[in-house]
Each structure stands twice: as C-alpha cells, then as structure tokens.
Phi, psi and omega in degrees: 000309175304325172299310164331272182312335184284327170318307200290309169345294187291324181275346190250359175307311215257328196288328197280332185287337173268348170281351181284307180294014167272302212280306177290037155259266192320341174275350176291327199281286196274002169081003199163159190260349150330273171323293229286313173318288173335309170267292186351323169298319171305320186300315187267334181305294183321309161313291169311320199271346178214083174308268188331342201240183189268069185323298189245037156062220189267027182247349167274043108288333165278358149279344157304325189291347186271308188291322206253330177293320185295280183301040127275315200281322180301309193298324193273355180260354164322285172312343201270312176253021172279320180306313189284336196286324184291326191280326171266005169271325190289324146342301207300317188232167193256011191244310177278024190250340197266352184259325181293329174272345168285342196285317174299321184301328177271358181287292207311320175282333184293324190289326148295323187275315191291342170268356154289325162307330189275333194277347181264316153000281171303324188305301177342286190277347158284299165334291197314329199241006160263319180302327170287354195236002211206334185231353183065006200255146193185118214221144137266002163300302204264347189260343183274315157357288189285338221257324205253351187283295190294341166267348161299291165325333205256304194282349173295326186309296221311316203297331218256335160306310193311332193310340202275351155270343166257105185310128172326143151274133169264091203261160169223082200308081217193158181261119161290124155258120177315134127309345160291328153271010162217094166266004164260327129336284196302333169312304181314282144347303181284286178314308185284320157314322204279295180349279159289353164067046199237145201271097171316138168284152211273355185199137188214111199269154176225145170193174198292329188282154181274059181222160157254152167187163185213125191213159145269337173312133145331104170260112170275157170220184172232049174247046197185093197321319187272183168271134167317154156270144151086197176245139213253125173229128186267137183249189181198106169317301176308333165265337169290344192308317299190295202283193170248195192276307171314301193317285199310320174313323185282325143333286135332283154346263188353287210270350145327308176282358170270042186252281197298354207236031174068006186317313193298324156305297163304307189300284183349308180288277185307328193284317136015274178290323180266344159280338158317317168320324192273323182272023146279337199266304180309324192255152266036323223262317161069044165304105176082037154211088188281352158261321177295332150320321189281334194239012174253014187309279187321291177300293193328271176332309180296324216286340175293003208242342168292307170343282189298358172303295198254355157281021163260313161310344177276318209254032169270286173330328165286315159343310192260342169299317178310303185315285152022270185276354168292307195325312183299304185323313174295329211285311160337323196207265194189111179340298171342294176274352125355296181300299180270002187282312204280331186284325189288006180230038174211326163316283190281024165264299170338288162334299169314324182270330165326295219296319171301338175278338194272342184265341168301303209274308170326305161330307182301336186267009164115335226255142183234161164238159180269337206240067186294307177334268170348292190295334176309295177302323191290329200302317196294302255255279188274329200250349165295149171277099170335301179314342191280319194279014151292292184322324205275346191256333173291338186264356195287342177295347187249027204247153162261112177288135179326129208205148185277348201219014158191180190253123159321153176264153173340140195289314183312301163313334175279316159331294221278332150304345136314287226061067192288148162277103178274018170249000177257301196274030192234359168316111177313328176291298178337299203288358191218349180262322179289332182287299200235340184244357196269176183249131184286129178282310159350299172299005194233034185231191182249181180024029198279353147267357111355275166311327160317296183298296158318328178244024158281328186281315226268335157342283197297315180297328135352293223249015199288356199281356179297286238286140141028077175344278194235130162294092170329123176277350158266142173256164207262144176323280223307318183268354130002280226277341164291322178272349172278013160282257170017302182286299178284358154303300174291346192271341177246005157303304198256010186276352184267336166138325191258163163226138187251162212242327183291308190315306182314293213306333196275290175349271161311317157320316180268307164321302178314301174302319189284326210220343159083034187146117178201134172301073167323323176299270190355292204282337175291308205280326240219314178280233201022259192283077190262015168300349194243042195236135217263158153331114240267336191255284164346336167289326197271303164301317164321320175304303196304325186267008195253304204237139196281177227265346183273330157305292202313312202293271228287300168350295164323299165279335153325288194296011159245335188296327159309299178292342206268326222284354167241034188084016187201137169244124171305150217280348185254337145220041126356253185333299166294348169304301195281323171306318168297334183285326200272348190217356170285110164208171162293167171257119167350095207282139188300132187271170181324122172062028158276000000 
C-alpha cells in the first residue's frame, strides 16, 4: 500500500502543480476559482480545436501547459494497470512470456523515461510562465539552466535503455574441467544425461560458490580468454564436499532437466531483461546527481512498480520450473535425496560466507591455507554443535536456495510436493547420518584435492588486492611462539600416523585455555600436511629459549592430554613424551658479567 501511494505521490505533483499555475493565471482574469477552472477549460478546448493558432491571446502557453499536464497524468496512471493486464497474458505461458516480455519491457522504459522528461518539462515551464507573467522575469540564465538540468535528465532515460541493449556478461570464478582428468564424474554425468534422456552439457565447471546452476549463456571464467559456448553446469566444490553420491545425482538431474525442458532458454530471454529492469531503476536513481535523481523519480517508480507486475509471474513460472525439475533430480536418485541435497546447500551455503569471512581476516594477517575446501569441510566436521542441526534444517525449510539469475520457491513447497514426511527428514538421527556417517561422494571422484587447492590459489588471487601492500619484515615473540605452539600440537596429533578428531579438540581446548589463543586454520592446516612441521630439535631449542619453566609445565601437559585424548597412549608417543620430558627446560639466563 505504501508503495502505491508513494507512486501516486510522484506521479501526480508535478502535472497538478502545472494545472494549478493554469489555474491561478485565469483567477487573476475571473476573480474566482470557479471562473478560473472555467476559463482554463475554455482555453484548453480552444487550443485543442485550433492547435497551430494563438488561441487564448497570451494565456496560451499556460493553457497548453494545462493540456500536457492533465495527458501526462492521466497517461502515467494508464501504465500502472496496463502493466498488470500484460504481465497475466504474457504470464499464461512461459514461452510466450519469454519472446514478450522484452519487447514490452523496452517499450515500457522508453516511455517512462520521455514521461519523466515531459514532468520536468512541465515544472520548466510552469517555473518560466509564473516568473514572467506574475515577476516579470525572463532571464536566458534561467531557459540555459533548465536546458542543462534537462539534459542530465535525457542521458539518465538513455543509460537506463541501454541495459536493454547490452548483453550480460556472465562471469564465474570456477574451473572448466575434462572428464579425462575426472572420469568418474563424467560417468556420473553421462549416466544421469542417458538417464533423463537428456543432452551432455556441453561445459561442466566447478567453483567455490555455494550454487548449482545450468545456463546457455556465455559464461567467462578465468581459465580461459573467450566465454564457454553451449550449456554450462556449474557445480559448488563445498558443497559436493558434503553431499553423498544420491545428492550430487539429484543435483545433477535437478539442473539437467532445466536443459531438457527448455528452462535455460527461457532463463536466456527472460531473466536477463527483468534483472535489467532492476539496473534501469539503479540508473533512474541518479546516485550523486541529486536533481537528475530528483526529476528521474516517475521513471524509477513506473519501472519499479512494472518489476513488481511481473514478479509475481516470475515467480509462479519459477515455481513449476523448480517443481519441474526435482522431478527429474528424483527420477535419477530418490525424493530424499532431493530433500537433502536442498536442505545441506541453504545450511552449508550460510556456513560457507562464515568460513570467507575467516579466510579474509587471515589473509590481512599474512596468513594463507593451502586447502579453503578442506579446512571447510573440518570446520562442519569439529566446530558445529551437532545437536543444533536439525533445528537449524527446520527453519532452513523456509529459505530459498541460492540461484545466480532468478529466486527459488521455499525449500518446504518443493519437500511438500514429494509428499515428504518433513519431520522424518528434519529427524536428529537421519540428519547426522547425512551430515556425518553417509560416505561423501568426493572421497570416491578423482583428483578433487588438486582441485581444492586450485581454486584455493585461484581464491586468494581474487582477493589479492584485500591484503595488506607490505608486510612487516619481523614478527613479534607471540606470533613466534604461535606457530611453534601450531607445531608441536601438531606433531603429536600426527606422530602415531593417524589424526583423530578427539585429539584436535582437546588440542585446541586446552591451548586455548592454557596459552589464551591459537590459530585454528594454522594448526588444521599443519595435521593435513605434517611434512611440513619443522625438525623436532630446532622446535625444541626454540621453546627452551621462548618459554620460562610454567610454558614449558603447560606444554607439556596439553601434549599428554593429547596423547591421552583417544584413550590409549601410542607407542611413539610415548617416546615422544619422554624425549620432551628429558629436554624441553628453559635455558639459564646467562651469568653477570659473563
């Protein structure tokens, strides 16, 4: 309602303000506000019936100012339920709403935009014929003014057409990958393509964001000068990281059948063109030109309020595309896994901006991982409360997943259309057996830590313009002395051959307590690789010379609380215990006047 009114607001101030300076010209003549309508009327009758000639003697220009102020306003309220009548015939089908809607969308904008020219007009020229006719003033000062005011206004129309003429670029930080270095993927792929009786796509890309998607569009990435050709299915690494085997099928199905069913096509026409409609709004808006902002008001307004015309048709039409395509995502794998591919990817997408923001605030600190995938999955894997995550899939029901170019219908209406018991598949057990006990389809593909690691590097190259120019070339005791903590922590997580998950936790829990801090990525990062942990006697004179006999004490005791942490202490470390125990001491401060 407020959106209404604010429309009506925009549209009707400035034409009513020029039939009112209409009107107060003829009340000076007639004396009254009667007479004055009354001759206005006359005026504009008079006018119409002999356009080319000087009807009403020097009251015609304020009566044409009356004629263009009434048919703007009348015209502009014209559009507003023309808009809704176009939007449900074009609506009934999705084919014809995708050849249709641009051509209306580009109408619509030219035409909003030449009726923001005519409200600036009228003010013009209502400003111009009261100050001349009531002040006497007629300036050339003031029509160069109006002249350079209207044309700030004339290129906000042009930029806000243009979007309708300039193809999206569709860019994606992602890898095009071979089925020859991943054959068991493209199997995968190729079966559910046979499957679905469906076309491999022609390009199958992976990357970090935490989407699925399927396009026809030219997609860049930046493993590649030109754009992908064909149809393109995008993968999200973190999240398949995640899923089971059923999921990614269902997945794969899922954005396959927006292949087969022309979805893509349709997205191509359509989506295209109604997210410009949203950057015609952006350029109407005249950000840091606050009167060509101020006199593009009416267009900003018509075009938002056509947005909202036909978002109700988009997203019904999204709906049954959405519906659509589980089917397939189902025909392929199981309504279940459906269920859980959508709830584990509106969870673990969230989760995901967490883990980018922590790779952001490291960065600034110098600090890099080689492996952002990884360290991702152990975050879900140790720092979730387990218990939270049913609850946390219940309210995940009302959320829509994340999609690069239109909006999903609620996760629940897609569930509900299975006819899913959504309280079985919101089951704390179920929900921890999918999370944590199903076997990950990853561990079964090829070369994905490779890949991990590739687009871990291709991350950070993004992002290189955050970090820090120059690096202080010394560090400070404390971060010293954090990665030789990071190290020996790590050395005994990983000396017996294995890493146990109890060990980390105790690990980290007890640093934290005892020492009031420790670089969790670092020390995750360090159990990964432990090849890369420094030589156990160079670890050990760094401590003795780092730390006084109560560091030492506690070090010491974190690393048997470690060995201890899955119940049993291994025969190596053992050994390392009693080598720390026999040579971890402070070293003597040197005596006076030595």
């Amino acid at each position: 309602m407020l959106r209404l009114l604010r429309l009506i607001a925009v549209l009707t101030v400035i034409p009513l303000l020029g039939i009112a300076v209409t009107i107060a010209r003829y009340q000076d003549s007639a004396g009254g506000l009667e007479g004055a309508v009354s001759g206005s009327l006359s005026c504009a009758g008079a006018i119409l019936s002999d356009p080319r000639g000087y009807a009403c003697g020097e009251a015609t220009p304020f009566g044409w100012l009356s004629i263009v102020s009434t048919g703007v306003l009348a015209f502009s309220f014209a559009i507003v339920p023309l808009s809704r009548i176009v939007a449900a015939l074009l609506g009934s089908n999705r084919t014809i709403l995708s050849l249709g809607f641009w051509p209306y969308a580009l109408i619509t904008t030219l035409v909003v935009g030449v009726v923001s020219l005519v409200h600036f007009g009228i003010f013009a020229s209502g400003v111009y014929l009261a100050l001349g006719y009531w002040l006497a003033f007629q300036g050339d000062l003031l029509i160069g003014a109006f002249g350079i005011i209207g044309l700030g206004a004339a290129y906000a129309v042009i930029r806000g057409l243009g979007v309708f003429f300039t193809r999206p670029k569709s860019y994606v930080a992602a890898r095009p990958i071979s089925f020859y270095e991943y054959p068991r993927l493209g199997l995968m792929v190729r079966d559910v393509s046979k499957t679905l009786q469906a076309k491999m796509p022609d390009n199958v890309i992976i990357g970090l964001e935490p989407t699925f998607f399927a396009t026809s569009a030219p997609v860049h990435t930046p493993y590649g000068k030109g754009p992908l050709q064909g149809q393109t299915l995008h993968l999200s690494l973190p999240l398949m990281s995640h899923f089971t085997e059923g999921e990614l099928r269902a997945v794969i199905g899922h954005e396959l059948g927006h292949f087969s069913g022309g979805d893509t096509a349709y997205t191509i026409r359509f989506a295209p063109v109604y997210m410009g409609l949203a950057k015609a709004s952006e350029v109407f808006s005249a950000r840091g030109r606050p009167i060509t902002r101020l006199l593009s008001l009416p267009s900003k307004f018509l075009i938002d309020d056509l947005i909202y015309a036909f978002s109700v048709v988009e997203r019904r039409i999204g709906r049954q595309r959405e519906h659509r395509a589980d089917q397939h995502g189902a025909q392929v794998s199981s309504p279940e896994d459906i269920a859980y591919s959508l709830l584990k990817s509106s969870l673990l997408g969230s989760m995901w901006g967490s883990q980018m923001e922590g790779v952001v605030t490291r960065g600034m600190q110098g600090r890099f991982s080689r492996n952002i995938v990884r360290s991702f999955s152990e975050s879900v894997r140790l720092d979730v409360d387990r218990a939270r995550i049913a609850p946390l899939l219940e309210f995940a029901l009302g959320d829509s997943v994340r999609h690069p170019i239109d909006t999903h219908p609620p996760t629940e209406d897609r569930l509900a259309a299975f006819g899913l018991n959504l309280g079985a598949i919101c089951g704390e057990d179920m929900v921890l057996h999918r999370f944590y006990g199903a076997p990950k389809v990853t561990d079964g593909l090829d070369n994905m830590t490779a890949l991990e690691e590739d687009l871990t590097a291709l991350q950070y190259h993004l992002m290189s313009e955050m970090w820090p120019k120059e690096q202080s070339a010394e560090q400070g005791i404390d971060e010293i002395f954090g990665y030789l903590l990071t190290d020996f922590l790590a050395l005994m997580v990983t000396i017996d051959g294995s890493v146990d998950d109890r060990e980390i936790v105790i690990a980290e829990t007890r640093a934290m307590e005892l020492f009031g801090g420790l670089d969790r990525e670092g020390f995750r990062e360090r159990c990964r690789h432990p090849g890369d942990i420094p030589s156990l006697d160079r670890m050990i004179s760094f401590a003795n010379k780092l730390l006084n006999e109560h560091g030492i004490a506690n070090l010491k005791t974190v690393l048997r609380q470690i060995a201890e942490a899955d119940g049993e202490i291994a025969e190596k470390e053992a050994q390392l215990l009693a080598l720390l125990e026999a040579n971890l001491r402070p070293e003597d401060p040197p005596e006076e006047g030595s």
